[in-house]
C-alpha positions in Angstrom: -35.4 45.9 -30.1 -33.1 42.8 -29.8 -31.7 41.3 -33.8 -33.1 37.7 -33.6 -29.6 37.2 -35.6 -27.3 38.6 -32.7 -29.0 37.1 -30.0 -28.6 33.4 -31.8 -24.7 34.4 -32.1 -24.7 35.6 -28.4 -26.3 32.0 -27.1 -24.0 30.5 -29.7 -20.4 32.0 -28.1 -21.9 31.1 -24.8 -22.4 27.8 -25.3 -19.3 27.4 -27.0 -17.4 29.2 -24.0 -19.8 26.6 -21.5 -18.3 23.4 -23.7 -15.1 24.4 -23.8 -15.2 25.1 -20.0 -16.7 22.1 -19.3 -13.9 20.2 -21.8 -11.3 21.5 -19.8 -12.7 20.3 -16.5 -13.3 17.3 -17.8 -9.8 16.7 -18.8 -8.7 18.1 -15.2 -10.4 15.5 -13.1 -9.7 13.1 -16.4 -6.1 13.8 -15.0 -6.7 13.8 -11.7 -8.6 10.1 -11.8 -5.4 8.4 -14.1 -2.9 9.8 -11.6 -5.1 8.1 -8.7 -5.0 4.8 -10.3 -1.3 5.2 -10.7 -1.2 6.1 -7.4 -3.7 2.9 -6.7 -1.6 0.4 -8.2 1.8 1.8 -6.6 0.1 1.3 -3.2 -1.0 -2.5 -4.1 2.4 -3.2 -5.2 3.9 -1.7 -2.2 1.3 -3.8 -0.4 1.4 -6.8 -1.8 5.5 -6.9 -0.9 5.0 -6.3 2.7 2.6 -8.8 2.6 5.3 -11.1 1.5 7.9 -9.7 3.5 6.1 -9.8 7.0 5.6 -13.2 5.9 9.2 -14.1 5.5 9.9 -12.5 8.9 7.3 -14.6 10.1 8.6 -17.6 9.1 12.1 -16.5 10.2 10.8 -15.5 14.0 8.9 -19.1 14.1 12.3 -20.6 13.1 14.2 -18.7 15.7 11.9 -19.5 18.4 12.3 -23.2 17.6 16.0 -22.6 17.9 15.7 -20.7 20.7 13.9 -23.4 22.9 16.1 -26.0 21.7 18.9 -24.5 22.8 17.5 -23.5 26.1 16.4 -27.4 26.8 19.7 -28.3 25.7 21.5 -25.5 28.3 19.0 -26.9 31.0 20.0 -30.5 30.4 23.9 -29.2 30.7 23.1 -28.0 33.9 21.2 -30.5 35.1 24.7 -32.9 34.2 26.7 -30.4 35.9 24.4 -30.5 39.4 23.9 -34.2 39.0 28.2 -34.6 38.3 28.5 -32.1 41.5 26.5 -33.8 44.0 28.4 -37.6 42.7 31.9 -35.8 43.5 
């Protein structure tokens, strides 16, 4: 026959050994979730400076493209002086 007595100590260890199992898990993914959020707020910093950075070079290749145009009507008119000075000679 089965002691009452042993069998409440047997159920007692295992549910000690359960909560103790389930503690450590817990702290596991615990660690596993805090070094996702670290991870998280690395990648919206990185973000967030592309972000600013793409918009710099944005800025910069609008700029430049300005440039570039006035230049080129400017190299158009020079030519247009030279062909215009050519046919008067």
């Amino acid at each position: 026959m089965i002691d009452s007595a042993e069998t409440r100590d047997y159920i007692g260890r295992m549910a000690d050994n359960m909560n103790s199992t389930f503690e450590h898990e817990l702290k596991r993914l615990e660690k596993r979730v805090d070094a996702l959020v670290r991870v998280c707020d690395q990648l919206q910093d990185e973000n967030r400076s592309l972000k600013q950075r793409q918009d710099v070079l944005t800025s910069e290749r609008a700029n430049l493209l300005q440039k570039n145009e006035q230049v080129r009507a400017r190299v158009e008119a020079m030519i247009g002086r030279l062909k215009a000075m050519e046919q008067g000679s």
